[in-house]
N, C-alpha and C positions, 0 to 999 in steps of 0.2 A: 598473408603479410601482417594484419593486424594479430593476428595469434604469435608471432613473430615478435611483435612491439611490447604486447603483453606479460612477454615472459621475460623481456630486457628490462622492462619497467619495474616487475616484482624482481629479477635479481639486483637490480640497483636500489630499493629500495630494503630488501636483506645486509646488501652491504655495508648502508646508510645506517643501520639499525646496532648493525654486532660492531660497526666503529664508534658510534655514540656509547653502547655497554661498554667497550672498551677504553675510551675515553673516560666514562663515569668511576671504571674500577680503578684505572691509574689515577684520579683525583683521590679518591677516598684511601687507595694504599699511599700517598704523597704524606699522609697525618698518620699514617702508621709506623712506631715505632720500635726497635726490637731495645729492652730494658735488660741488665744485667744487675741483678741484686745482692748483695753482699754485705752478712749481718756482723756483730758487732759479740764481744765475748761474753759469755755466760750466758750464750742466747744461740741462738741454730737459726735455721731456715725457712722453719716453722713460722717465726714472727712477721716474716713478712705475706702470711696467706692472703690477710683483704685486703691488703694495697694489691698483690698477684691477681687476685680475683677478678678487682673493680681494675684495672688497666686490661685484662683480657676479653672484657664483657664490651671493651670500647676497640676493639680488635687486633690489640699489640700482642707482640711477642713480648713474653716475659718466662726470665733463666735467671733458677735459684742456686745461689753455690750457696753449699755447704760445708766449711769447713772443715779440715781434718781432727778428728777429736770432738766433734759439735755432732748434736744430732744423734743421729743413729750409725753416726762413723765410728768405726771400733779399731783406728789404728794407732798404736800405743803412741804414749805418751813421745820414748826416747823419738821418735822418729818424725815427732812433729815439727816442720819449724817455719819461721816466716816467710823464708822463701818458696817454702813447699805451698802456702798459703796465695803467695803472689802466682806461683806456676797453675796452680785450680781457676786462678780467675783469667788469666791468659790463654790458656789449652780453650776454657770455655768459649772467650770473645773468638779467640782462632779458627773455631769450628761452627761460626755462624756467618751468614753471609752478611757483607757490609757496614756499616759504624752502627754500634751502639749507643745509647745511654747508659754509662756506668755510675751506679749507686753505691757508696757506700758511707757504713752506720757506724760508727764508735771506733772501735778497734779495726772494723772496716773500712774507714776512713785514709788509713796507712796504706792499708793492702793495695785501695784502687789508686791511691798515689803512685806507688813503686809500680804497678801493674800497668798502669796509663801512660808509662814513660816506658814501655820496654814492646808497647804496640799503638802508638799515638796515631797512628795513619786510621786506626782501628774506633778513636774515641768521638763519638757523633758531641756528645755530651760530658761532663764529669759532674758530679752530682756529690754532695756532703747531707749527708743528712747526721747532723749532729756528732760528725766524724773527728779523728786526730786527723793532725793534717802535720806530722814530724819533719822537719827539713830534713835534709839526707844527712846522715852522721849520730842523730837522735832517733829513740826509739819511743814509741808509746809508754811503756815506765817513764821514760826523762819528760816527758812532755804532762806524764798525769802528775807526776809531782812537783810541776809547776803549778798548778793551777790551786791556787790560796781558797776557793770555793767549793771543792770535790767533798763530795761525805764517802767517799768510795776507802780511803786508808783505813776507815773504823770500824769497817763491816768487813774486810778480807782476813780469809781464815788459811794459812799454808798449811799444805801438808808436813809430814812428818821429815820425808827427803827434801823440801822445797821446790820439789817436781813442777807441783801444781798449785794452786791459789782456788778458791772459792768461794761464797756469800755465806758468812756466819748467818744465823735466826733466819731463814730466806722469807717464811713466810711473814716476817714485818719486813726485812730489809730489801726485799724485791718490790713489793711495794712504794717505802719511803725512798729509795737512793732510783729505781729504773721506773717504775711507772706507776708515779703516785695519783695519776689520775685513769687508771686503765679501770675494768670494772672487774667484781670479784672472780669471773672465769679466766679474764685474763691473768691473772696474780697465781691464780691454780695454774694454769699453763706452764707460767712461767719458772712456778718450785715444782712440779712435776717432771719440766725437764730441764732442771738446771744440773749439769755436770762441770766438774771440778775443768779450770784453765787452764793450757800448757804453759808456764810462765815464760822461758824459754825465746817463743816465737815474740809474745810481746815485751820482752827484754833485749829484741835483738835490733841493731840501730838500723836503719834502712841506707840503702844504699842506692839514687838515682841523679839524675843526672840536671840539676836544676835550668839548664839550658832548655832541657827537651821540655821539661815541666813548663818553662813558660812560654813555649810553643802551643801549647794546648791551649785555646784561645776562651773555648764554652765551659767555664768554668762555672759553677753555682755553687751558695751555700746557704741551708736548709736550718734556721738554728731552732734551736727549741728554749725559750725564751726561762723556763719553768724548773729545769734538767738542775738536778743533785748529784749528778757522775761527772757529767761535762759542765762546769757553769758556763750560762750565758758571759759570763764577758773575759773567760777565757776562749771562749768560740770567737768572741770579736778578735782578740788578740793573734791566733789562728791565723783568720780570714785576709787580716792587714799583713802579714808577715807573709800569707802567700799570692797579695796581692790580686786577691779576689771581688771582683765590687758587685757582681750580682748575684742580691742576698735576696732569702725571704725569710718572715718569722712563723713560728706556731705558737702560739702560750701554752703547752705543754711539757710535760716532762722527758723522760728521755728515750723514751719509746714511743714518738707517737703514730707511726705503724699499726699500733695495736689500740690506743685509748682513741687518736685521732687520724684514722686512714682517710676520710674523706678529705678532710685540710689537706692533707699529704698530697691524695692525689691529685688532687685541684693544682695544688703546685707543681705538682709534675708535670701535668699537662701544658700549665702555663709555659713552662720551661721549653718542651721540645718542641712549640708553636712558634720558639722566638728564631 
């Protein structure tokens, strides 16, 4: 009989044991977030490696889209276009389990707009980080040549067909206009793999549904206080237009990804804890 008692007592305390692990693992996966990142033009997927890094080293999922035409994507030009941009970042969220965090950066900023209203059941988060935020009917053209603060008009260089657009003198103007505080590897990075823009996609006006938009409750926006592409206070003008109230600042320029990941992350974190 006591041999009996013995071996009830060790199995209840096995029990006791692997539901405590299990209780611990479901606390610690409850902070765990799946990130969807989405960069911004004349720039790929690349830029956001140590923000990828430092968010996986803390246990989240993180999914980098890369654009078509960005990167090491070789699908021609004609066949690139905004909506083919919105369908990469939806296919992606679609084929992950449960809400995300969606990110997006400059020219990225649109993408996860129209993307965010076309699978909203899907968006844990939306995230701007120093992104266009175009009302539906406007496209990133009509929205960057609002802003009276851009140094961006006097550095783009078109092609011959007007195809595409790109950064005249990259290696000052990658620097002065995208990341004037990044450090001299990152500036190499960035004229190493800067390839020419499909103008096309970011001439094309978006097209969503501003109901569902402001359904979307988790709104953030990420400004970079410092930014020669995006000025800070047409970020503000942005932010009030789409009715956004929780902000945070970085004092850098308009990559800070790459000069300031830590800030970034730090922010990030803060965000998906709210």
């Amino acid at each position: 009989m006591k041999s009996v008692k013995n071996i009830g007592l060790l199995l209840l305390l096995i029990l006791s044991l692997t539901s405590c692990s299990k209780d611990n693992d479901a606390a610690e996966n409850e902070h765990h977030s799946t990130f969807v990142l989405v960069h911004g033009a004349w720039q790929a997927s690349f830029v956001w490696d140590k923000v990828k890094a430092s968010l996986e080293a803390e246990g989240n999922k993180v999914v980098l889209v890369e654009l078509a035409g960005h990167g090491n994507d070789q699908t021609p030009v004609s066949e690139i276009t905004f909506d083919g941009y919105v369908k990469q970042v939806t296919d992606v969220i679609n084929g992950l389990n449960g809400p995300v965090v969606l990110v997006g950066h400059s020219l990225g900023g649109a993408i996860v707009t129209q993307a965010a209203c076309k699978v909203p059941q899907k968006i844990a988060k939306l995230v701007y980080v120093a992104g266009f935020i175009p009302q539906s009917g406007s496209s990133v053209f009509d929205y960057s040549a609002k802003d009276k603060g851009t140094s961006i008009p006097g550095v783009l260089e078109f092609s011959a067909d007007g195809s595409t657009v790109t950064i005249a003198n990259p290696e000052v103007n990658m620097r002065e206009v995208f990341c004037k505080d990044g450090s001299d590897q990152d500036i190499k990075l960035l004229v190493e793999k800067l390839r020419p823009e499909p103008v096309g996609a970011a001439g094309t006006p978006l097209n969503y549904s501003s109901e569902i938009y402001g359904t979307i409750a988790n709104k953030y926006y990420i400004y970079t206080t410092e930014d020669k592409a995006i000025s800070f206070p047409f970020q503000q003008q942005m932010v009030a237009e789409a009715h956004i109230s929780n902000t945070y600042e970085i004092k850098s320029g308009h990559s800070p990804f790459l000069a300031k990941p830590g800030e970034l992350v730090q922010i990030l974190n803060t965000i998906v804890k709210k």
